[in-house]
C-alpha positions as CSV (number, residue, x, y, z in Angstrom):
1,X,-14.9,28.7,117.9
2,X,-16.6,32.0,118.0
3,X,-20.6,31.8,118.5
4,X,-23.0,32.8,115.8
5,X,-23.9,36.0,117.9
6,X,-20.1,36.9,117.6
7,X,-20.5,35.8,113.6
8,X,-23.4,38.1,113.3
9,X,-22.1,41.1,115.2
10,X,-19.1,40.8,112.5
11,X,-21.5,40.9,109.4
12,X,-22.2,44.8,108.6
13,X,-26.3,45.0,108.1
14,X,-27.0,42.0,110.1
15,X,-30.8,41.7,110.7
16,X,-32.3,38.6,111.0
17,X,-35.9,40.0,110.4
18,X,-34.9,41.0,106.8
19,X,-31.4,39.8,105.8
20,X,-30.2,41.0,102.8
21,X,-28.8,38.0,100.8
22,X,-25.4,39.1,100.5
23,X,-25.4,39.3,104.4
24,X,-26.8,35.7,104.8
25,X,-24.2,34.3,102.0
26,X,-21.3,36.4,104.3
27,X,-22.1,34.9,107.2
28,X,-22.7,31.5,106.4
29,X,-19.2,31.9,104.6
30,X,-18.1,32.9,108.0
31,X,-19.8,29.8,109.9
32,X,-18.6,26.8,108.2
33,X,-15.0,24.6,108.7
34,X,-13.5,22.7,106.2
35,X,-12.8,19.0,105.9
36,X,-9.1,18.9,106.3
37,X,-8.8,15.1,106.1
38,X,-6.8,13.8,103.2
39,X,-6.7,10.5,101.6
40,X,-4.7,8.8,98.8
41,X,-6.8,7.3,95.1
42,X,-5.3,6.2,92.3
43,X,-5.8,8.7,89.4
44,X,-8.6,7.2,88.0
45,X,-10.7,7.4,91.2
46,X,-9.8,11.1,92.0
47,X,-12.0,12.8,89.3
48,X,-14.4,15.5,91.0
49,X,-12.4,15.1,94.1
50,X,-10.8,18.2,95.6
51,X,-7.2,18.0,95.6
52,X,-5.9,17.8,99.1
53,X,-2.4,19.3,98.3
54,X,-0.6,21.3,95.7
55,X,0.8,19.0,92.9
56,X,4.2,20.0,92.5
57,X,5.9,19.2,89.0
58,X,9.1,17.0,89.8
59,X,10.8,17.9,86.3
60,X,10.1,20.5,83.4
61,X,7.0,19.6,80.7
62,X,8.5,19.2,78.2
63,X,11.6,17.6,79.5
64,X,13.4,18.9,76.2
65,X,13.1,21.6,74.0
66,X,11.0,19.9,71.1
67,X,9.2,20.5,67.3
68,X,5.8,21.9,67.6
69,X,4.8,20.1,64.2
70,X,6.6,17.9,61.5
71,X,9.2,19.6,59.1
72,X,12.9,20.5,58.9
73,X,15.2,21.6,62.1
74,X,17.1,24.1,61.4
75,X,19.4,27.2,62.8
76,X,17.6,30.2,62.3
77,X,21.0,31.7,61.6
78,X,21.0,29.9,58.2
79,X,18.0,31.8,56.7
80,X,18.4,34.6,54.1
81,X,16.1,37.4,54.8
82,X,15.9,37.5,50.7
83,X,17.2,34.2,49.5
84,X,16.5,30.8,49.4
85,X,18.4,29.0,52.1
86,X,19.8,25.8,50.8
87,X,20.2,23.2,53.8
88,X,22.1,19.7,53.8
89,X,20.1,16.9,55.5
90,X,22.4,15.5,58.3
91,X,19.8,12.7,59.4
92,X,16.0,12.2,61.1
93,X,14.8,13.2,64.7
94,X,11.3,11.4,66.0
95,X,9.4,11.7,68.9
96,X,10.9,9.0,70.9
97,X,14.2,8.5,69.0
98,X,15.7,11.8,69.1
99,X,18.9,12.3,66.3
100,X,21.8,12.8,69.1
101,X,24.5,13.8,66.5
102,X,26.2,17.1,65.8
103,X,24.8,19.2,63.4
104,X,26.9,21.6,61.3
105,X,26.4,24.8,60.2
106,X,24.3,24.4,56.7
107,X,22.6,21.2,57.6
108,X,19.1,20.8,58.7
109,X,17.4,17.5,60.4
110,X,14.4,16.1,59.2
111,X,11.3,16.0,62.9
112,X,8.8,15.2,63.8
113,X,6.0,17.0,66.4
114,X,7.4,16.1,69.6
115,X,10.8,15.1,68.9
116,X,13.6,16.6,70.7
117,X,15.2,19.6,69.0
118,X,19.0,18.4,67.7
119,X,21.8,20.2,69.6
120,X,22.4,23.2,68.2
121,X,18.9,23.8,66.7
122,X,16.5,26.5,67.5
123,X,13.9,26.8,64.4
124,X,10.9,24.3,63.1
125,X,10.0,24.9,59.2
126,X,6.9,22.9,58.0
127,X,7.5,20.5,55.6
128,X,4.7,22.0,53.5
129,X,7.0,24.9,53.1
130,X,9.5,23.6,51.7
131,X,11.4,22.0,48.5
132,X,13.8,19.2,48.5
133,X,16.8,19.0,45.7
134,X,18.0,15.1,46.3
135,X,19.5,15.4,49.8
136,X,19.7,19.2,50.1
137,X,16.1,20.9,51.6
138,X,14.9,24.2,50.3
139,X,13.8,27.2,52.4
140,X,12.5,30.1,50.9
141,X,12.9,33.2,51.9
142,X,10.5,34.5,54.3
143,X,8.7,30.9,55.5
144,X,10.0,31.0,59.0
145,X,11.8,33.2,61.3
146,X,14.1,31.9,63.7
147,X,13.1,30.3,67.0
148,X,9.5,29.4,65.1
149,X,7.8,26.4,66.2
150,X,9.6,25.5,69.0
151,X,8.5,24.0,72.6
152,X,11.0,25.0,75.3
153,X,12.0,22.9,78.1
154,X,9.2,23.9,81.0
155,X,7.1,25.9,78.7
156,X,4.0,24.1,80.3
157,X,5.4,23.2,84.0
158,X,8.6,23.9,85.4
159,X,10.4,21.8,88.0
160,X,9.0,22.6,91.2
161,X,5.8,24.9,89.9
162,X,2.5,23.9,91.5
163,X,0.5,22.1,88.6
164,X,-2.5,22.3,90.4
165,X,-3.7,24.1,93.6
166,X,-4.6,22.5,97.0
167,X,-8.9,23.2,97.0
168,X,-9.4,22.3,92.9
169,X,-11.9,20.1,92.0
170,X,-10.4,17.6,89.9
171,X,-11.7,18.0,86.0
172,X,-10.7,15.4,83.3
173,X,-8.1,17.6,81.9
174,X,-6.4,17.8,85.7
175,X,-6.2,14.0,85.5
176,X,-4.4,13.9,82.0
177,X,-2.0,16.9,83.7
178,X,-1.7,14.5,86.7
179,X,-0.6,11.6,84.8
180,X,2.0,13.5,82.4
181,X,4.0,14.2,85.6
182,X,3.7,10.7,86.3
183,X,1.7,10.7,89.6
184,X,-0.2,7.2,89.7
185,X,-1.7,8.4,93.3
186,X,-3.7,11.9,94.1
187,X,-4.0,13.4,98.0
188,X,-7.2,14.2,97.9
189,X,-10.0,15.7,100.7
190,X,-12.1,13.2,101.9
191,X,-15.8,13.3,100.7
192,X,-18.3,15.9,103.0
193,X,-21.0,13.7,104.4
194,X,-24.5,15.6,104.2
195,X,-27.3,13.9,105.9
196,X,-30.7,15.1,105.3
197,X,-34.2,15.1,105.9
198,X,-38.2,16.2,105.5
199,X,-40.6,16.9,108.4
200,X,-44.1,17.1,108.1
201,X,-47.0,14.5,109.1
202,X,-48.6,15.3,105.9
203,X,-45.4,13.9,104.1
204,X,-45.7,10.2,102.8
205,X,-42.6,8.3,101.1
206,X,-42.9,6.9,97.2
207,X,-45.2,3.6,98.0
208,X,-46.8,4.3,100.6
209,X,-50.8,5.1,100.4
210,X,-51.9,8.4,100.4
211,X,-54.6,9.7,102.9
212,X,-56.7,12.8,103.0
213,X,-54.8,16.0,102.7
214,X,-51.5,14.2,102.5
215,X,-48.6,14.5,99.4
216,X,-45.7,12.7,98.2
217,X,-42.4,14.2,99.9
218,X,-40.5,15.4,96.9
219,X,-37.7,17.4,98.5
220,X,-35.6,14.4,99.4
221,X,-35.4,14.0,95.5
222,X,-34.3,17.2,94.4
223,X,-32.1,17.6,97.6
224,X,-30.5,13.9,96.6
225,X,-30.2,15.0,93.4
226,X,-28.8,18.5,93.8
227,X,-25.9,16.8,96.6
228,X,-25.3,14.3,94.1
229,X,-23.6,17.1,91.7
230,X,-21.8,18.6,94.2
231,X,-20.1,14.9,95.0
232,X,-20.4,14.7,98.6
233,X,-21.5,11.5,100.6
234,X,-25.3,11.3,100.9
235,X,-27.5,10.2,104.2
236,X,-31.0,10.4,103.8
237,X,-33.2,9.8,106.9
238,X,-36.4,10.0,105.5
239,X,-39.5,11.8,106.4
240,X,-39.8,12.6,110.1
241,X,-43.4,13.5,111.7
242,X,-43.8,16.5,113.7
243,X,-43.3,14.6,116.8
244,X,-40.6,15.6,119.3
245,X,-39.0,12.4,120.1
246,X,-39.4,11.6,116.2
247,X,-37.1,15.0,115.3
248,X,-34.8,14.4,118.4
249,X,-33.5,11.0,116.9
250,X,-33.3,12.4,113.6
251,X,-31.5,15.3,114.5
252,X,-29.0,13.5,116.6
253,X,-28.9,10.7,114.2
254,X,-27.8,13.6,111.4
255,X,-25.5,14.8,113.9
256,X,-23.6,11.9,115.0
257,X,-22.4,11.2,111.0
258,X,-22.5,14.1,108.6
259,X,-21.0,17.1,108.5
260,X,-24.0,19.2,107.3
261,X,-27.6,18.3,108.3
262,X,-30.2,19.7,105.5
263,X,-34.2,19.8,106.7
264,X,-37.2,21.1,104.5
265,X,-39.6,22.4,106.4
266,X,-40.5,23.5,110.2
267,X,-38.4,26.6,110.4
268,X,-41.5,29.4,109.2
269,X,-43.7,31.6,111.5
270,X,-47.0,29.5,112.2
271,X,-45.4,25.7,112.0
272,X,-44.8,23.6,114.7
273,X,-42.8,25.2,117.6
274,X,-41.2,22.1,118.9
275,X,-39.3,21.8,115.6
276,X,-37.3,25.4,116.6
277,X,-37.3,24.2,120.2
278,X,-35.4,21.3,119.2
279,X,-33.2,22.7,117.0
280,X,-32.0,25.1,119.6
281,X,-31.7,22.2,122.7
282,X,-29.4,20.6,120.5
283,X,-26.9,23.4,119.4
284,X,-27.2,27.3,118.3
285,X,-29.2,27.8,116.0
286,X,-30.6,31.4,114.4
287,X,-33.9,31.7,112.5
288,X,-34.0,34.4,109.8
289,X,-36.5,36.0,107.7
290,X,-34.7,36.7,104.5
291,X,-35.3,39.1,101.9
292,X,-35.7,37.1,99.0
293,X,-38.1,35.4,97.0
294,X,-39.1,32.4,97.2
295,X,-37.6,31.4,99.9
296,X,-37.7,33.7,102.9
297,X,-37.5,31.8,105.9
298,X,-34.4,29.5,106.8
299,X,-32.8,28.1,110.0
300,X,-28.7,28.3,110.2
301,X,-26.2,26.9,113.0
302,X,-24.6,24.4,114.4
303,X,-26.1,21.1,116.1
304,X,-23.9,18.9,118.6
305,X,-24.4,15.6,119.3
306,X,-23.3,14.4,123.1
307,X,-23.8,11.2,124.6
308,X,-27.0,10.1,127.0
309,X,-26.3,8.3,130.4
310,X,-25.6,5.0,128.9
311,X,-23.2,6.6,126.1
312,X,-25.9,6.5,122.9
313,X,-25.8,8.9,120.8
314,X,-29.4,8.7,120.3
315,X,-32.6,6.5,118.7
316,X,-32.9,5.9,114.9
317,X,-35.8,7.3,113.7
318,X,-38.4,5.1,112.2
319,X,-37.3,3.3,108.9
320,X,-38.6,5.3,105.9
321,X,-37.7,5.1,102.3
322,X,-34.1,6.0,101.7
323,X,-31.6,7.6,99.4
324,X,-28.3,6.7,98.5
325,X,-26.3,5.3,101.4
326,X,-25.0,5.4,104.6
327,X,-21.2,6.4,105.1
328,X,-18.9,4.9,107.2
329,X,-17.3,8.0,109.8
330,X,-13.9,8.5,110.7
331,X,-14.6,11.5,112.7
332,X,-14.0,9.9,116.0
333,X,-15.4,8.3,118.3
334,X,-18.9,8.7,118.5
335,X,-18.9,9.0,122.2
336,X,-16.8,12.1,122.0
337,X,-20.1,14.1,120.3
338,X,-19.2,16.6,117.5
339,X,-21.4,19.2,115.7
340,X,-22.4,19.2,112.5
341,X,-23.6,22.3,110.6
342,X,-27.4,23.2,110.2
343,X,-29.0,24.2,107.3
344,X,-32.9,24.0,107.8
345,X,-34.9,25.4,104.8
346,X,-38.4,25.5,104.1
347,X,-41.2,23.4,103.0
348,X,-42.1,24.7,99.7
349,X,-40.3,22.7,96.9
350,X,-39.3,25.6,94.8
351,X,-38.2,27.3,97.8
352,X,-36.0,24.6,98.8
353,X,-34.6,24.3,95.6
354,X,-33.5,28.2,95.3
355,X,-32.5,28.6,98.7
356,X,-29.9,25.5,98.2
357,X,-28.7,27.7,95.4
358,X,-28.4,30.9,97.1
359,X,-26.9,29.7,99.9
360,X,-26.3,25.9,100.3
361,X,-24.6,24.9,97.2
362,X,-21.3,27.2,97.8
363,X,-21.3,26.3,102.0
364,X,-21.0,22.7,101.4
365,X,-18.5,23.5,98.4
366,X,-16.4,24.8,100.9
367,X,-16.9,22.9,103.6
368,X,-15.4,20.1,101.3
369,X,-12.1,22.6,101.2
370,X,-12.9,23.2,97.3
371,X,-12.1,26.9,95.8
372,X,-15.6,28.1,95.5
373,X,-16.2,30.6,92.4
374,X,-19.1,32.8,91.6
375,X,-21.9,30.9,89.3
376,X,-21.5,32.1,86.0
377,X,-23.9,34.5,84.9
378,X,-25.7,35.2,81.5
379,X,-27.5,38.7,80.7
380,X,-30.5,37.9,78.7
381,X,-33.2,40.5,77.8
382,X,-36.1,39.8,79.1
383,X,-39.4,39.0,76.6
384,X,-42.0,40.7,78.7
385,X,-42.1,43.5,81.5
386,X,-41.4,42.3,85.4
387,X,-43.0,43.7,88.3
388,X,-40.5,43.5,91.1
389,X,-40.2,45.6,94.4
390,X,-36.3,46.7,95.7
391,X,-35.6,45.8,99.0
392,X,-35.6,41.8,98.3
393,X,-33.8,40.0,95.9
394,X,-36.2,37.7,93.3
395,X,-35.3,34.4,92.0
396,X,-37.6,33.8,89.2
397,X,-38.2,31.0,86.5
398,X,-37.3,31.1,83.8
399,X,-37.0,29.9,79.9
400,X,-34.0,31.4,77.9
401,X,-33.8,31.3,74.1
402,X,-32.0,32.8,71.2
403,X,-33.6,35.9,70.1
404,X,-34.3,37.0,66.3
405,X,-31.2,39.4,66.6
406,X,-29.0,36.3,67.6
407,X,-29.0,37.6,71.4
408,X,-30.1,36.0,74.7
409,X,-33.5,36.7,75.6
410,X,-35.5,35.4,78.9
411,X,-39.2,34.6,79.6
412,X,-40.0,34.8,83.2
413,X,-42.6,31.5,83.9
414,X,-45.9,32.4,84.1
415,X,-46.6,30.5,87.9
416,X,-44.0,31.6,90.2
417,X,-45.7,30.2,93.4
418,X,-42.9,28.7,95.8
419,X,-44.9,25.4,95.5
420,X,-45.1,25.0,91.6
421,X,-42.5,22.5,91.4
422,X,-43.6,21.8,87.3
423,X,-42.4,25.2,87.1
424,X,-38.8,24.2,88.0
425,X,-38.9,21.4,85.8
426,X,-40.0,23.3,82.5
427,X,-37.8,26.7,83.1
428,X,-33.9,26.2,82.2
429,X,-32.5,29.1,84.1
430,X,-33.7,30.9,87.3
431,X,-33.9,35.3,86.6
432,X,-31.7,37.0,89.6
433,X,-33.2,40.4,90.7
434,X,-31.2,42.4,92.8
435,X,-32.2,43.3,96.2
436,X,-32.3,47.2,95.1
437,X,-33.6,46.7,91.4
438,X,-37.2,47.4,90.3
439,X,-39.7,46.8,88.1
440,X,-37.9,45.6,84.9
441,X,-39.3,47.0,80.9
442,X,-39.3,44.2,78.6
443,X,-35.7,44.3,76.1
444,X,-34.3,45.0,79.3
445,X,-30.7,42.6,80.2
446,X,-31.2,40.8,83.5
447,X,-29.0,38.2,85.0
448,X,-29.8,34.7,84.7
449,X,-28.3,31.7,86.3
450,X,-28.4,29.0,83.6
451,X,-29.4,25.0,85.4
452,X,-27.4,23.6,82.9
453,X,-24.4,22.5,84.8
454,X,-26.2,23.3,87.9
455,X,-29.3,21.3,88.5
């Protein structure tokens, strides 16, 4: 396992007093493992999983050349390029009864979608194409050419062709792919287990009273919220004072049963120094300064867990209000020690929200083994002019709409202060400015990542 000094000497422009955040995204990319543990669901249970292995297609789809709607089988061999064609009906093919006798040369067999093509047979006319004469069916000229509307034997999937990759997440379409190949079971990764947490003594849970200068933690809420789209198992340890023994427990408590440990706040210049101190006596740990906004400062590493004297792994913190629930581990025994990976972001709700997006969302994706893909994004021109310096890349609210001309445009929120939460809640896409873009002249296209889907 190499060490995150070995991680950063590897990432070209490392600076951990003003990371770029294409450096930061590289070598978190390089930092986390993947879950590699599979387990079996039935079909049903596997949507939003990521598939474990490569399903591999037993037999062709379709098993049979087949109709691609209802009409006349036919050679295309019988057609007249400037004539009628003038077919015999030999009999009646469905999907499910398939006609299984030999068809001549001049006879035609009445399908339907689906239905295996009769021997001899390579061409599908519609039946609203056509005329019928008693028993004989008219072509005429010109409504088909041969080999139309036909389904070949492992047009879809071929015998032995990987239906779906190893890493995908599982979509409702996958499952209906799944079940045509008749796979009742799915080898899927087991779920990521992400414990987190908020620190702060001015932080007071939902219910509890609160005292002069204090505020309602709402991180936990957007955090629980945000892991819940991403499907991984959820451990929320509450609020933890800024108290050393306090973030000890918590820290080894996170430790001892997730795979990622998530904290907002404690990690900028000017908050409490045992909070770092801690972080590091328990693991590696780096503190950056990004260049980005909101959202600049962030703790990254890894935490490890190891037994005391008498083989506990460490106190529980004191019970708060929690989230969701705890998961079971199958990661060993405890007394073994493991180490889970750090994310520690800061206080600021907006901050925490934007830096989960920038760098969080996609670790934890592939931490869970999942194929991780860009986040689509939507150029919009932007309603009024944006004041923006290079050298940091800006994460702004947002509203998008439809413009007069039928076009995207943006509106950049008018209180962009890390701690306007209400601001988060009103936009419906955040505005991406590059780290060496400028001030921006209004009817000029920015990116914009949309939070539908996302948030």
């Amino acid at each position: 396992m190499k060490s995150l000094v070995q991680i950063a000497a590897e990432v070209s422009g490392y600076d951990p007093q003003a990371l770029p955040v294409a450096q930061a995204r590289e070598f978190i990319a390089r930092l986390v493992p993947r879950v590699t543990a599979i387990e079996m669901l039935p079909l049903r249970s596997a949507l939003g999983r990521v598939l474990g292995r490569d399903i591999v297609c037993a037999f062709n789809v379709p098993a049979h050349d087949n109709a691609a709607m209802d009409g006349y089988a036919l050679r295309g061999s019988d057609l007249a390029a400037d004539a009628p064609a003038r077919l015999a009906l030999a009999g009646t093919g469905l999907a499910g009864q398939p006609f299984c006798g030999d068809v001549p040369a001049g006879y035609c067999v009445r399908i339907t979608t689906g239905a295996v093509m009769p021997a001899g047979l390579d061409t599908v006319v519609p039946q609203e194409f056509v005329r019928l004469d008693g028993n004989a069916v008219i072509v005429p000229p010109g409504a088909v050419r041969s080999g139309d509307n036909r389904r070949f034997a492992g047009e879809d999937l071929a015998a032995g062709e990987a239906a779906l990759p190893a890493g995908r997440i599982l979509r409702p379409a996958d499952l209906g792919m799944i079940a045509s190949l008749g796979v009742a079971e799915v080898p899927v990764l087991r779920r990521l287990r992400v414990a987190f947490f908020s620190t702060g003594d001015e932080l007071r849970s939902i219910g509890e009273p609160l005292d002069a200068g204090c505020v309602y933690d709402s991180n936990r809420y957007t955090l629980w919220g945000m892991l819940q789209r991403l499907g991984v198992e959820v451990l929320d340890l509450g609020v933890v004072r800024d108290d050393p023994d306090a973030l000890e427990a918590a820290f080894r408590e996170a430790a001892a049963c997730a795979d990622a440990v998530i904290t907002s706040g404690g990690v900028s210049v000017g908050e409490a120094d045992h909070t770092k101190a801690i972080m590091a006596r328990l693991g590696e740990v780096l503190f950056w300064r990004i260049a980005m906004r909101p959202g600049r400062p962030m703790a990254i590493g890894r935490i490890g867990v190891r037994p005391d004297a008498e083989g506990r792994i460490g106190a529980r913190p004191r019970a708060e209000e929690r989230i969701g629930t705890r998961a079971d581990t199958d990661r060993g025994s405890a007394s073994d020690g493991h180490t889970a990976i750090l994310f520690g972001l800061p206080g600021n709700p907006v901050a925490v929200m934007v830096t989960f997006y920038a760098f969080v969302r996609d670790a934890l994706l592939a931490m869970s083994g999942a194929s991780v893909e860009p986040l689509p994004m939507l150029r919009a021109a932007s309603a009024t002019a944006i004041r923006k310096k290079p050298g940091r890349t800006e994460f702004q609210r947002g509203i998008v709409s439809r413009a007069s001309d039928g076009g995207w445009q943006v509106s950049v929120a008018a209180a962009q202060g890390s701690g306007i939460l209400r601001s988060m809640s009103t936009a419906n896409g955040l505005v991406v400015l590059g780290d060496a873009q400028g001030n921006v002249a209004a009817g000029e296209s920015v990116d914009v990542l949309p939070f539908d889907g996302l948030i």
